[in-house]
mmCIF file as gemmi writes it, N, C-alpha and C atoms, coordinates in Angstrom:
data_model
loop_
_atom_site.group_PDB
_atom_site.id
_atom_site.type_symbol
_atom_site.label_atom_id
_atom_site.label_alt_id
_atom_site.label_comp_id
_atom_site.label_asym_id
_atom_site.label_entity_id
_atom_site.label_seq_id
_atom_site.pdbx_PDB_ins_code
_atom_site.Cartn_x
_atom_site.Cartn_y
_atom_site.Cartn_z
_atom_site.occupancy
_atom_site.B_iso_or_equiv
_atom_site.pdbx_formal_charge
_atom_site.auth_seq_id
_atom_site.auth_asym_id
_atom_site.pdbx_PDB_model_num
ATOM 1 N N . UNK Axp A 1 ? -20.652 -10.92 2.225 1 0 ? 1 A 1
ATOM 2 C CA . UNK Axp A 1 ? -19.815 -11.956 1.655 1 0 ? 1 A 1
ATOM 3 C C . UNK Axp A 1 ? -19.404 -12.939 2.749 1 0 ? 1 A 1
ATOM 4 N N . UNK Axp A 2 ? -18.984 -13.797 2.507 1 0 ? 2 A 1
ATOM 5 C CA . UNK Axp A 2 ? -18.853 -15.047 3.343 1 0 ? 2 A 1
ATOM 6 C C . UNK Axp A 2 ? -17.158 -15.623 2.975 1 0 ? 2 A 1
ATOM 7 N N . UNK Axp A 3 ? -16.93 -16.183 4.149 1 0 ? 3 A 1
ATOM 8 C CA . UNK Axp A 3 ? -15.748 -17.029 4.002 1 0 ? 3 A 1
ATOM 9 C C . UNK Axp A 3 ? -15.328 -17.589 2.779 1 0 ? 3 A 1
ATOM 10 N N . UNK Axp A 4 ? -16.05 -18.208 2.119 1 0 ? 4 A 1
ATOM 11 C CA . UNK Axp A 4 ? -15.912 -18.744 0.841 1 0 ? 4 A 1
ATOM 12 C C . UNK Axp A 4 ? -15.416 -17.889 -0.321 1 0 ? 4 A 1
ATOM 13 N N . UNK Axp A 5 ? -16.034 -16.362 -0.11 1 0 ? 5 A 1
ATOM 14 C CA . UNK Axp A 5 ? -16.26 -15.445 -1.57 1 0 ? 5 A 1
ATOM 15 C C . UNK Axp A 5 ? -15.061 -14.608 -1.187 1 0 ? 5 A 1
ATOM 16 N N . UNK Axp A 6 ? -14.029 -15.229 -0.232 1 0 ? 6 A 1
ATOM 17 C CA . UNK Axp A 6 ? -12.506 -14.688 -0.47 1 0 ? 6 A 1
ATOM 18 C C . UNK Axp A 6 ? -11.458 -15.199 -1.293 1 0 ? 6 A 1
ATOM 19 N N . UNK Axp A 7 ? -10.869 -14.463 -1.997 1 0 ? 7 A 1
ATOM 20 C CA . UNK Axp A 7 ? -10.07 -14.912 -2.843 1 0 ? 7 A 1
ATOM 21 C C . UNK Axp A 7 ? -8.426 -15.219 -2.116 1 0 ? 7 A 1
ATOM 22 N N . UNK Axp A 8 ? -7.768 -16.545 -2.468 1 0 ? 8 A 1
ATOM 23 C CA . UNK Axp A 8 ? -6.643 -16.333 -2.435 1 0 ? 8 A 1
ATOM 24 C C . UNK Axp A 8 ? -5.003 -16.243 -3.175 1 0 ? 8 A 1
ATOM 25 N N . UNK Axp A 9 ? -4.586 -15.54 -2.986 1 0 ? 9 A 1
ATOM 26 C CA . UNK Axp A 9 ? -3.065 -14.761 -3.675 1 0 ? 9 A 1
ATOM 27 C C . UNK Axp A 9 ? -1.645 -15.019 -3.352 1 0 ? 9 A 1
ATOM 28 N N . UNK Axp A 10 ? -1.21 -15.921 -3.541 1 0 ? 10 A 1
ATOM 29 C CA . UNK Axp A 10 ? -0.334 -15.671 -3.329 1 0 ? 10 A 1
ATOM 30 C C . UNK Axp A 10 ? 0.944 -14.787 -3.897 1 0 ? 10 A 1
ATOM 31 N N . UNK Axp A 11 ? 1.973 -14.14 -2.905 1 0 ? 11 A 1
ATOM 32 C CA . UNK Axp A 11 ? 2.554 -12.377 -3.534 1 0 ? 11 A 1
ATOM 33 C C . UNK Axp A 11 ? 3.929 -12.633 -2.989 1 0 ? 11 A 1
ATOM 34 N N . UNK Axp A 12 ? 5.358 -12.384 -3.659 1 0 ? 12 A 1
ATOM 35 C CA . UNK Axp A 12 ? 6.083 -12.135 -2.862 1 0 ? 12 A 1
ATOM 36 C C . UNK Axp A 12 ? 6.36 -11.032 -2.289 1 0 ? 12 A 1
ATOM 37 N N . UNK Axp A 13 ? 7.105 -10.373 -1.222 1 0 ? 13 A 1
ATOM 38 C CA . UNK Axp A 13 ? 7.197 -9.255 -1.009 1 0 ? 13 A 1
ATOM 39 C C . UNK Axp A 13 ? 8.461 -9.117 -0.064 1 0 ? 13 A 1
ATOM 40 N N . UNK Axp A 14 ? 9.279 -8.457 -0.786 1 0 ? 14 A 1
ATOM 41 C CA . UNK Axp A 14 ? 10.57 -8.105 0.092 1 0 ? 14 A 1
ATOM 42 C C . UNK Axp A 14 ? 11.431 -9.876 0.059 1 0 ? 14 A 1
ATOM 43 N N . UNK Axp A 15 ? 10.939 -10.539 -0.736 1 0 ? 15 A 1
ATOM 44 C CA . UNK Axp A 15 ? 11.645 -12.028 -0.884 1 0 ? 15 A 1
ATOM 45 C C . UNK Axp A 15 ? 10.991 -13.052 0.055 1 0 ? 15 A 1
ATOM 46 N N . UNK Axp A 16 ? 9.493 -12.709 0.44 1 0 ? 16 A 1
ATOM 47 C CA . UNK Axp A 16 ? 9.273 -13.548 1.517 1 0 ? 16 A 1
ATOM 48 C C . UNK Axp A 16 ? 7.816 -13.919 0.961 1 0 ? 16 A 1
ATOM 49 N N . UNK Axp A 17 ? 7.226 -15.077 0.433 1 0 ? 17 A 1
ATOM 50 C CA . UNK Axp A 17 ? 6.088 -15.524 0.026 1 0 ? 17 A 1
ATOM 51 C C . UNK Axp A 17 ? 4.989 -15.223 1.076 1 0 ? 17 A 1
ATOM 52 N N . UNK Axp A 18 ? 3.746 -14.428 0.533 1 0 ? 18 A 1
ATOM 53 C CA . UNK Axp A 18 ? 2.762 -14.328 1.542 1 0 ? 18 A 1
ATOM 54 C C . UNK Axp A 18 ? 1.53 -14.521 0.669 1 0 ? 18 A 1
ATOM 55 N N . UNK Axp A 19 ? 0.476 -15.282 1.293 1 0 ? 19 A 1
ATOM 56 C CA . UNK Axp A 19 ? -0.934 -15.514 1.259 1 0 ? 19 A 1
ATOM 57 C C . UNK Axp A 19 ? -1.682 -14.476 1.519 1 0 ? 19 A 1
ATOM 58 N N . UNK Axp A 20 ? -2.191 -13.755 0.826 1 0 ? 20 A 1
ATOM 59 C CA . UNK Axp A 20 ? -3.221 -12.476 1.398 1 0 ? 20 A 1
ATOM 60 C C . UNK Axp A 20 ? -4.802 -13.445 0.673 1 0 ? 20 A 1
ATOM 61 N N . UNK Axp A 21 ? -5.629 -13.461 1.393 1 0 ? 21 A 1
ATOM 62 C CA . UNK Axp A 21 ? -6.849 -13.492 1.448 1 0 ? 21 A 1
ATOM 63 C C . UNK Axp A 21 ? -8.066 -12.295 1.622 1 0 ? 21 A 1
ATOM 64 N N . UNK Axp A 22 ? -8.78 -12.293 0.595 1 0 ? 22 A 1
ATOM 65 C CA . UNK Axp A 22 ? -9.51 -10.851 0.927 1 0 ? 22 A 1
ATOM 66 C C . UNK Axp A 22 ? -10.902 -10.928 0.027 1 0 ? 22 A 1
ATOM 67 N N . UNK Axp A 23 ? -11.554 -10.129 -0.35 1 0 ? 23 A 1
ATOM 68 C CA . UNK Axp A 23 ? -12.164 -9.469 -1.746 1 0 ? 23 A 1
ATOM 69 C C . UNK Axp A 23 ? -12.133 -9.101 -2.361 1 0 ? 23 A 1
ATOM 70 N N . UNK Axp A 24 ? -11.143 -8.528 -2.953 1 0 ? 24 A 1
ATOM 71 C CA . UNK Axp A 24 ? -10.093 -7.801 -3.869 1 0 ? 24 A 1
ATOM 72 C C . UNK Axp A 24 ? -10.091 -9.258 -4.562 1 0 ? 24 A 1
ATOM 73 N N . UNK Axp A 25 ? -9.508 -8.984 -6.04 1 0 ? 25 A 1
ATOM 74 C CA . UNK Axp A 25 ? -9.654 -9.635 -6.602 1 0 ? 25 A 1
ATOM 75 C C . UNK Axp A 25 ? -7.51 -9.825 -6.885 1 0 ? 25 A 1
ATOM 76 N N . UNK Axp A 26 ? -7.379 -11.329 -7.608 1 0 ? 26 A 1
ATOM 77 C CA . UNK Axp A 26 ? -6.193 -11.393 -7.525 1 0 ? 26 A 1
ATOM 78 C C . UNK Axp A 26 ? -5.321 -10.388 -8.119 1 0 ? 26 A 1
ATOM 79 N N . UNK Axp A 27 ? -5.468 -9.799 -9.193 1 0 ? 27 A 1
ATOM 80 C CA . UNK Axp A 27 ? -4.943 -8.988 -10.334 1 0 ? 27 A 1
ATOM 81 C C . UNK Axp A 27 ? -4.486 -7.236 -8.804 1 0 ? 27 A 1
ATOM 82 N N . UNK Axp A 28 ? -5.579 -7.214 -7.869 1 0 ? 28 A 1
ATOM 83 C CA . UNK Axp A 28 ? -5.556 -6.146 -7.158 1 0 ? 28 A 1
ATOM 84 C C . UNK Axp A 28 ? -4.787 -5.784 -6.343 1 0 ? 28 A 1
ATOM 85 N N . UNK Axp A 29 ? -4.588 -7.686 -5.942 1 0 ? 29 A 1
ATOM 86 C CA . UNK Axp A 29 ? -3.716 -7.84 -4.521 1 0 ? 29 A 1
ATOM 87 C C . UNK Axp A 29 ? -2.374 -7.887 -5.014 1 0 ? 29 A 1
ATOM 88 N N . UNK Axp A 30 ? -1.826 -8.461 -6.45 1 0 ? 30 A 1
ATOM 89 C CA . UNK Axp A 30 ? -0.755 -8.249 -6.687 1 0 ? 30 A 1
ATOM 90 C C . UNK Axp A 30 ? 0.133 -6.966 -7.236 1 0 ? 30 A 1
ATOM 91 N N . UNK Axp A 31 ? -0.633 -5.917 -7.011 1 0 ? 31 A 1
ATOM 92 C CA . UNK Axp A 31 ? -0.113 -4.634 -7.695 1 0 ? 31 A 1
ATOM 93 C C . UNK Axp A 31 ? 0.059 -4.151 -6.196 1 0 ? 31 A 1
ATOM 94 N N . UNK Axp A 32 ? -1.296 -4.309 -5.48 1 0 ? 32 A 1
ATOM 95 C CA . UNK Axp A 32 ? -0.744 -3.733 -3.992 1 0 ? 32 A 1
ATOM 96 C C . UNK Axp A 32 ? 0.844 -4.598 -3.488 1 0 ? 32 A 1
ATOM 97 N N . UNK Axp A 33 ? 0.779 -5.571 -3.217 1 0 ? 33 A 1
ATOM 98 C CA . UNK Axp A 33 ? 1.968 -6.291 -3.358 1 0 ? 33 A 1
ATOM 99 C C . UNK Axp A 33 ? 3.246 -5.722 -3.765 1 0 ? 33 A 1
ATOM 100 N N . UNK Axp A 34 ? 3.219 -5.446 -4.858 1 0 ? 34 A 1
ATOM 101 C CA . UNK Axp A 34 ? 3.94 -4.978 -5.552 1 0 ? 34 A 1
ATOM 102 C C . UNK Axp A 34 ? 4.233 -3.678 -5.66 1 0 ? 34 A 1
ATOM 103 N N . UNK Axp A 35 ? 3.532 -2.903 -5.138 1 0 ? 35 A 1
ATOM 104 C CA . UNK Axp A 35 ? 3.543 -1.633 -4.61 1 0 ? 35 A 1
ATOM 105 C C . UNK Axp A 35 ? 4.373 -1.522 -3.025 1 0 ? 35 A 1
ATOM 106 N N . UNK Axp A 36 ? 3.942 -2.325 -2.245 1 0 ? 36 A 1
ATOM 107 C CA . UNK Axp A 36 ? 4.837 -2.421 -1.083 1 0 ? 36 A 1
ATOM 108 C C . UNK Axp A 36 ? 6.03 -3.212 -1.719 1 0 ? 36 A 1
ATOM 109 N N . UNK Axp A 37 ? 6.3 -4.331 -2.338 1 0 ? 37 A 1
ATOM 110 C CA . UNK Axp A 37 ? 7.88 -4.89 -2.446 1 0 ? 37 A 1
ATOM 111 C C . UNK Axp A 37 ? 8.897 -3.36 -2.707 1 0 ? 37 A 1
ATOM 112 N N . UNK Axp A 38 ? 8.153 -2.555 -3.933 1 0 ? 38 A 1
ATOM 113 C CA . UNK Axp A 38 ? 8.926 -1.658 -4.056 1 0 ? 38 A 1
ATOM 114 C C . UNK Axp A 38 ? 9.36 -0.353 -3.316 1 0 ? 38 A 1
ATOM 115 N N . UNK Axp A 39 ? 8.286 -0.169 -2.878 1 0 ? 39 A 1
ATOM 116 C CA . UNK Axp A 39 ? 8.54 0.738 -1.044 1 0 ? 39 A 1
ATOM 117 C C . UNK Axp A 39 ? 9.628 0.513 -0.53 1 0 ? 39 A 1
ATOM 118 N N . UNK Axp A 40 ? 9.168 -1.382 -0.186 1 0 ? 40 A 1
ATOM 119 C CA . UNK Axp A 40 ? 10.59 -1.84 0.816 1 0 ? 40 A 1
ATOM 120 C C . UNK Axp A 40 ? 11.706 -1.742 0.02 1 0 ? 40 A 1
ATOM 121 N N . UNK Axp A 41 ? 11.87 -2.164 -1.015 1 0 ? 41 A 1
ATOM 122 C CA . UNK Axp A 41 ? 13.18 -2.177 -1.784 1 0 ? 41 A 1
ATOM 123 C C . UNK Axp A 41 ? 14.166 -0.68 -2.148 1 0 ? 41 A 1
ATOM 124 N N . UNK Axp A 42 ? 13.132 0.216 -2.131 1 0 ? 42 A 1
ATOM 125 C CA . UNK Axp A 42 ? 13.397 1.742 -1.979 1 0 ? 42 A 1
ATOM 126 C C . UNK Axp A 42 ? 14.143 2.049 -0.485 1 0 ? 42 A 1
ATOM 127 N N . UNK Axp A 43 ? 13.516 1.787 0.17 1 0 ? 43 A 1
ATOM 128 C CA . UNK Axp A 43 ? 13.865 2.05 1.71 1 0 ? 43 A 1
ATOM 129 C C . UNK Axp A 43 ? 15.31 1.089 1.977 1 0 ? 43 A 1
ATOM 130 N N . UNK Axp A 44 ? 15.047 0.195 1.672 1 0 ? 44 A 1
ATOM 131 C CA . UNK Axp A 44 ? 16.188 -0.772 1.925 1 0 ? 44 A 1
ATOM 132 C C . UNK Axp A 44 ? 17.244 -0.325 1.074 1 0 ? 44 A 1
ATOM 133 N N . UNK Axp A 45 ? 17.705 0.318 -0.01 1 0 ? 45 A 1
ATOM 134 C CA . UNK Axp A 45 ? 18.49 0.894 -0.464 1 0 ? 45 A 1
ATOM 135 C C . UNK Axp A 45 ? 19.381 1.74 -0.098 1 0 ? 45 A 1
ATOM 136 N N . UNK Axp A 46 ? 18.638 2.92 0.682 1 0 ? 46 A 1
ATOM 137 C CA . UNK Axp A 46 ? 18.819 3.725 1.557 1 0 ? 46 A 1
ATOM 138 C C . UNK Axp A 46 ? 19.656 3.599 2.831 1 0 ? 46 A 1
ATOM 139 N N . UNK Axp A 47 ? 18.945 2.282 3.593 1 0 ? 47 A 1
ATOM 140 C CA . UNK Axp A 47 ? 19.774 1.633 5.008 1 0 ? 47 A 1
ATOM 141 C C . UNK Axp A 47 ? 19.414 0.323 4.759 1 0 ? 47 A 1
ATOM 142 N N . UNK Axp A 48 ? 20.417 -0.502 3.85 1 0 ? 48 A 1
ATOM 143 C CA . UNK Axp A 48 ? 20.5 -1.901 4.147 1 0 ? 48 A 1
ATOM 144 C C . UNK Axp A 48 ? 20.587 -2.606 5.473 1 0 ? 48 A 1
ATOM 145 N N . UNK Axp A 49 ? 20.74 -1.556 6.874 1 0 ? 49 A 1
ATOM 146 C CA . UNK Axp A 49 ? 21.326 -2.833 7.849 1 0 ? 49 A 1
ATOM 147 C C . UNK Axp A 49 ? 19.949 -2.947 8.502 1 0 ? 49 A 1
ATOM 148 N N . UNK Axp A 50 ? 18.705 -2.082 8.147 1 0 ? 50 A 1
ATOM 149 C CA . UNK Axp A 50 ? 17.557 -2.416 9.021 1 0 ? 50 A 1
ATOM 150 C C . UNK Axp A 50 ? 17.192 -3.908 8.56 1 0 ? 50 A 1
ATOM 151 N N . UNK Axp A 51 ? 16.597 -4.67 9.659 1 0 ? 51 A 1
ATOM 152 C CA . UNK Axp A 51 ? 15.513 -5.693 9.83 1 0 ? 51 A 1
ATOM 153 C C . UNK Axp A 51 ? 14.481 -5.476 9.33 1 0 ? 51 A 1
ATOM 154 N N . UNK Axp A 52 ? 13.96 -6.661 8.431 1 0 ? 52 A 1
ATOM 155 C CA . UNK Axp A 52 ? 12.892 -6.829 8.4 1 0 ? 52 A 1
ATOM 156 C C . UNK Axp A 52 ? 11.705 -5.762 9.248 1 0 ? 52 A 1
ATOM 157 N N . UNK Axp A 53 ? 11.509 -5.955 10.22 1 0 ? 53 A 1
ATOM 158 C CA . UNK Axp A 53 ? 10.271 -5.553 11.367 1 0 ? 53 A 1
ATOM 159 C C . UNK Axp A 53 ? 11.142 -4.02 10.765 1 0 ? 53 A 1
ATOM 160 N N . UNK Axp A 54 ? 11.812 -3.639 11.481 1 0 ? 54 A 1
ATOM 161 C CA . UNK Axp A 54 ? 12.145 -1.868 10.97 1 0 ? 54 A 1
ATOM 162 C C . UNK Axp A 54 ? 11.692 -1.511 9.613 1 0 ? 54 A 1
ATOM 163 N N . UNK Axp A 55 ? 12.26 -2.466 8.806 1 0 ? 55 A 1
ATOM 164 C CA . UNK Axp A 55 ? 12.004 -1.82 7.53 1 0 ? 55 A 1
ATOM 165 C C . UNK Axp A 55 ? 10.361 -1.778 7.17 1 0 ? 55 A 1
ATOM 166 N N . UNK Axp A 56 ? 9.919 -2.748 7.343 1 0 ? 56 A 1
ATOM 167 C CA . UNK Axp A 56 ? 8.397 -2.855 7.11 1 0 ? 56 A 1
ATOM 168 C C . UNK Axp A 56 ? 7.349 -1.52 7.951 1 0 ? 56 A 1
ATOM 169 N N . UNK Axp A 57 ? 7.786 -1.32 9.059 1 0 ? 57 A 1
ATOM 170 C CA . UNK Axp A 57 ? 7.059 0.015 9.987 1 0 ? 57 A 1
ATOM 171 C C . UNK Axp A 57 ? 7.633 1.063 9.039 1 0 ? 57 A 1
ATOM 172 N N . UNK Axp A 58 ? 8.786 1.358 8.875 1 0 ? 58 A 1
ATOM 173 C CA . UNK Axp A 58 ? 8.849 2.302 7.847 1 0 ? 58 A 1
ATOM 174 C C . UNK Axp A 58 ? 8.797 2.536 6.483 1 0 ? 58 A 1
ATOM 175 N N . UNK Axp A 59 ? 8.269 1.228 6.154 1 0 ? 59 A 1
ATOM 176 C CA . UNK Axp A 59 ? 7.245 0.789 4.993 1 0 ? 59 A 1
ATOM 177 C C . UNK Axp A 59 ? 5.892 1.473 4.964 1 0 ? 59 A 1
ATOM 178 N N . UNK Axp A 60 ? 5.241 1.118 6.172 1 0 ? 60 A 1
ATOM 179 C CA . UNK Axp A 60 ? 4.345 1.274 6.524 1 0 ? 60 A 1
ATOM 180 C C . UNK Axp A 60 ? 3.997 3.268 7.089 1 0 ? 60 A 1
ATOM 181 N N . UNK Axp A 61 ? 4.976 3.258 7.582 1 0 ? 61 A 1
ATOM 182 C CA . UNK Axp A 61 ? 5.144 4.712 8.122 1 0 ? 61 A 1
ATOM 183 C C . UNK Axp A 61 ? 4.901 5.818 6.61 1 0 ? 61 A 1
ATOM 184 N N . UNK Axp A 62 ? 5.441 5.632 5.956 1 0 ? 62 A 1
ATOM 185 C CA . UNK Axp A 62 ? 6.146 6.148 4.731 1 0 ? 62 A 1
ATOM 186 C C . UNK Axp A 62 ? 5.07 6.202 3.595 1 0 ? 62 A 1
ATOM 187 N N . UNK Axp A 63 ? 4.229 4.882 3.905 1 0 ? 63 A 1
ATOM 188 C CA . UNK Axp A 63 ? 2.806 4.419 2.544 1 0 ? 63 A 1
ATOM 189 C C . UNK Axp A 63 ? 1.692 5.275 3.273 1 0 ? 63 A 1
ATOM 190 N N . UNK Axp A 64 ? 1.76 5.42 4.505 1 0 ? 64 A 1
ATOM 191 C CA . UNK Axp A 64 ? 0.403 6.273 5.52 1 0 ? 64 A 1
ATOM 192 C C . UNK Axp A 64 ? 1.049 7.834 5.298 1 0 ? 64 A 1
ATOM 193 N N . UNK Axp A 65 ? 1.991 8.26 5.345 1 0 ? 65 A 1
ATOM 194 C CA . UNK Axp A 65 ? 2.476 9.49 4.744 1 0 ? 65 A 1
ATOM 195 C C . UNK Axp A 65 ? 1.999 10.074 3.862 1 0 ? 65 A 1
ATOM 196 N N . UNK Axp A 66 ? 2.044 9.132 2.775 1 0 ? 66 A 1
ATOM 197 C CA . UNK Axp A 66 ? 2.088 9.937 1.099 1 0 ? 66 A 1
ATOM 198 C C . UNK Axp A 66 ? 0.308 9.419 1.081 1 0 ? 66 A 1
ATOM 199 N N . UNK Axp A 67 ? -0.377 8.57 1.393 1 0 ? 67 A 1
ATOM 200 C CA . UNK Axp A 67 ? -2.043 8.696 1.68 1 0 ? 67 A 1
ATOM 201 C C . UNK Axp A 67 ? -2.395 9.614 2.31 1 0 ? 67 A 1
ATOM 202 N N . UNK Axp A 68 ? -1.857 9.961 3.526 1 0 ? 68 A 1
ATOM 203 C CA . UNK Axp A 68 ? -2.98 11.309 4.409 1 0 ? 68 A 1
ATOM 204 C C . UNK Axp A 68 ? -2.468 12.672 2.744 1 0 ? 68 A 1
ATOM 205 N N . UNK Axp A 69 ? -1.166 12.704 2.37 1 0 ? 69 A 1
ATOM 206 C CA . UNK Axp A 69 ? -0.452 13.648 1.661 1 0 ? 69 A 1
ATOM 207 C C . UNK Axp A 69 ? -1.662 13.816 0.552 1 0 ? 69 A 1
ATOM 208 N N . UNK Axp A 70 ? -2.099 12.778 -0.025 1 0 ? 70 A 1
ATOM 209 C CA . UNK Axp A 70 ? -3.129 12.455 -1.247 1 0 ? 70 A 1
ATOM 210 C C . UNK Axp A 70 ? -4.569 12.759 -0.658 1 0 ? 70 A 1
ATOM 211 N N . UNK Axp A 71 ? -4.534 12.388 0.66 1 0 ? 71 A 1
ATOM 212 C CA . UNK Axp A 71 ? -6.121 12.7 0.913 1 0 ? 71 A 1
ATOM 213 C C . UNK Axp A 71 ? -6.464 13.987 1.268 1 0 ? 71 A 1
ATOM 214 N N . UNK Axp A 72 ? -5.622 14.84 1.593 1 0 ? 72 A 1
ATOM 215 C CA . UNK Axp A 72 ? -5.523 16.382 1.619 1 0 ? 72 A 1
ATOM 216 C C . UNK Axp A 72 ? -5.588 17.131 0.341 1 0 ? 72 A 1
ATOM 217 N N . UNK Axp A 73 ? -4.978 16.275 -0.498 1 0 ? 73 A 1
ATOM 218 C CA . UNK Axp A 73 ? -4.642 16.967 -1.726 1 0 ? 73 A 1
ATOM 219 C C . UNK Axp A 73 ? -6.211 17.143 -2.79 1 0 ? 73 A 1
ATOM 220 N N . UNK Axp A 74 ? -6.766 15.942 -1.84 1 0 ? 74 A 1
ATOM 221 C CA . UNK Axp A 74 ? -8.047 15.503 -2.758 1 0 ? 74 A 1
ATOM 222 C C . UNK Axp A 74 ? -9.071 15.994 -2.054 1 0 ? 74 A 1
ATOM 223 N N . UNK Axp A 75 ? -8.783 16.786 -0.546 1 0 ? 75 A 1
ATOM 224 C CA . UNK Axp A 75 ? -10.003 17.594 -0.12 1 0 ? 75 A 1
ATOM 225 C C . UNK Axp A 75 ? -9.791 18.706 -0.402 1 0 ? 75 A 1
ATOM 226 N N . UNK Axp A 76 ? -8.878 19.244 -0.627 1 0 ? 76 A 1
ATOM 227 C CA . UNK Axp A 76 ? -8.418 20.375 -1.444 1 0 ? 76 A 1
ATOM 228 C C . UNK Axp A 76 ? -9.023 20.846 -2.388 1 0 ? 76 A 1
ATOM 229 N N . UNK Axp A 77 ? -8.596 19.905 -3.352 1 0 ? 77 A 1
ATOM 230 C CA . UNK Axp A 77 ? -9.28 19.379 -4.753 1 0 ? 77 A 1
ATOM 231 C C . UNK Axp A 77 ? -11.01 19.688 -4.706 1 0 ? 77 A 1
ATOM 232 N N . UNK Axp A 78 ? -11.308 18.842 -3.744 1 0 ? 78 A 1
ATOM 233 C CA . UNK Axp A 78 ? -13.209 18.77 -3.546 1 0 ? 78 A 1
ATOM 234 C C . UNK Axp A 78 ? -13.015 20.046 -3.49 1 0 ? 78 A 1
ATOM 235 N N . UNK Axp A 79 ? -13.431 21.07 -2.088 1 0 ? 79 A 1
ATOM 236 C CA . UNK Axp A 79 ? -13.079 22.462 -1.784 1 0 ? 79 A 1
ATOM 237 C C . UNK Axp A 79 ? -13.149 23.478 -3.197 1 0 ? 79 A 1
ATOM 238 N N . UNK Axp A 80 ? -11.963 23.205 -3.631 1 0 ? 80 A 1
ATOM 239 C CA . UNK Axp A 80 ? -11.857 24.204 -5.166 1 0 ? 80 A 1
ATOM 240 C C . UNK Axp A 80 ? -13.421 23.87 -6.394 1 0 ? 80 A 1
ATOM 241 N N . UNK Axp A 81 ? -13.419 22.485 -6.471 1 0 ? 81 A 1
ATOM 242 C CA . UNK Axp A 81 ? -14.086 22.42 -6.979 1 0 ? 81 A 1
ATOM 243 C C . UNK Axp A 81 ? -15.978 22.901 -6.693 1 0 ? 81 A 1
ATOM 244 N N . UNK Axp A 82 ? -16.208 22.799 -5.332 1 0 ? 82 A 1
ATOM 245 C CA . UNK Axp A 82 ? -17.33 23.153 -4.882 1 0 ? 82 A 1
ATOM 246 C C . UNK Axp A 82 ? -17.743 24.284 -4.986 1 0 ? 82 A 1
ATOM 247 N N . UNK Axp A 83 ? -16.258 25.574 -4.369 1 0 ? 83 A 1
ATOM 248 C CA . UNK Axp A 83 ? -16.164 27.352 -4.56 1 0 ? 83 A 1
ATOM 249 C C . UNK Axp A 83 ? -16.876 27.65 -6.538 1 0 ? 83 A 1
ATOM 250 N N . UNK Axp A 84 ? -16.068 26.775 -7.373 1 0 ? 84 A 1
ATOM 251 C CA . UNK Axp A 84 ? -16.345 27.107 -8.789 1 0 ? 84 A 1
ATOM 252 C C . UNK Axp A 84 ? -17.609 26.935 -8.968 1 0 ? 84 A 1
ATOM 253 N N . UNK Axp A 85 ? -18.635 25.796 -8.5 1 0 ? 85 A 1
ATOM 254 C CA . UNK Axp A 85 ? -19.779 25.356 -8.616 1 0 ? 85 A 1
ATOM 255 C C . UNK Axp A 85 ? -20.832 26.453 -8.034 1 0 ? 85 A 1
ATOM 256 N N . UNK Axp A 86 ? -20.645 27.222 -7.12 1 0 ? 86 A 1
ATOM 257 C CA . UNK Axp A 86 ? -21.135 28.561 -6.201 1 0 ? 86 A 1
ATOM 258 C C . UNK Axp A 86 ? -21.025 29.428 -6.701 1 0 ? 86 A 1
């Protein structure tokens, strides 16, 4: 794909307008979007006095958490399923 065959989105997130550009299609980028606003808005609940930059790493900290949590869960998953197949 080429420069051209990126789509662009604009998303708010955490109250701050951002441009994501990608291959994903728009409908994709705004659920991810929207998946982090609500992260942050979760977290920020919790400790209103963090910054921006804090809150977002533990945005970020927190979304890489519950993925490795899911990708274990889903080699797991493979695993069980392979033993039944044997």
């Amino acid at each position: 794909m080429t420069q051209n065959d990126k789509t662009r989105t604009t998303v708010e997130i955490h109250n701050n307008s951002y441009t994501i550009m990608g291959h994903e299609d728009a409908q994709h980028v705004r659920l991810v979007a929207n998946l982090v606003d609500q992260k942050m808005n979760e977290i920020h609940k919790v400790n209103s006095t963090l910054g921006t930059t804090r809150l977002a790493v533990l945005t970020a900290v927190n979304t890489m958490n519950d993925y490795l949590k899911l990708k274990e869960d889903y080699a797991t998953l493979l695993g069980s399923m392979t033993k039944k197949e044997d």
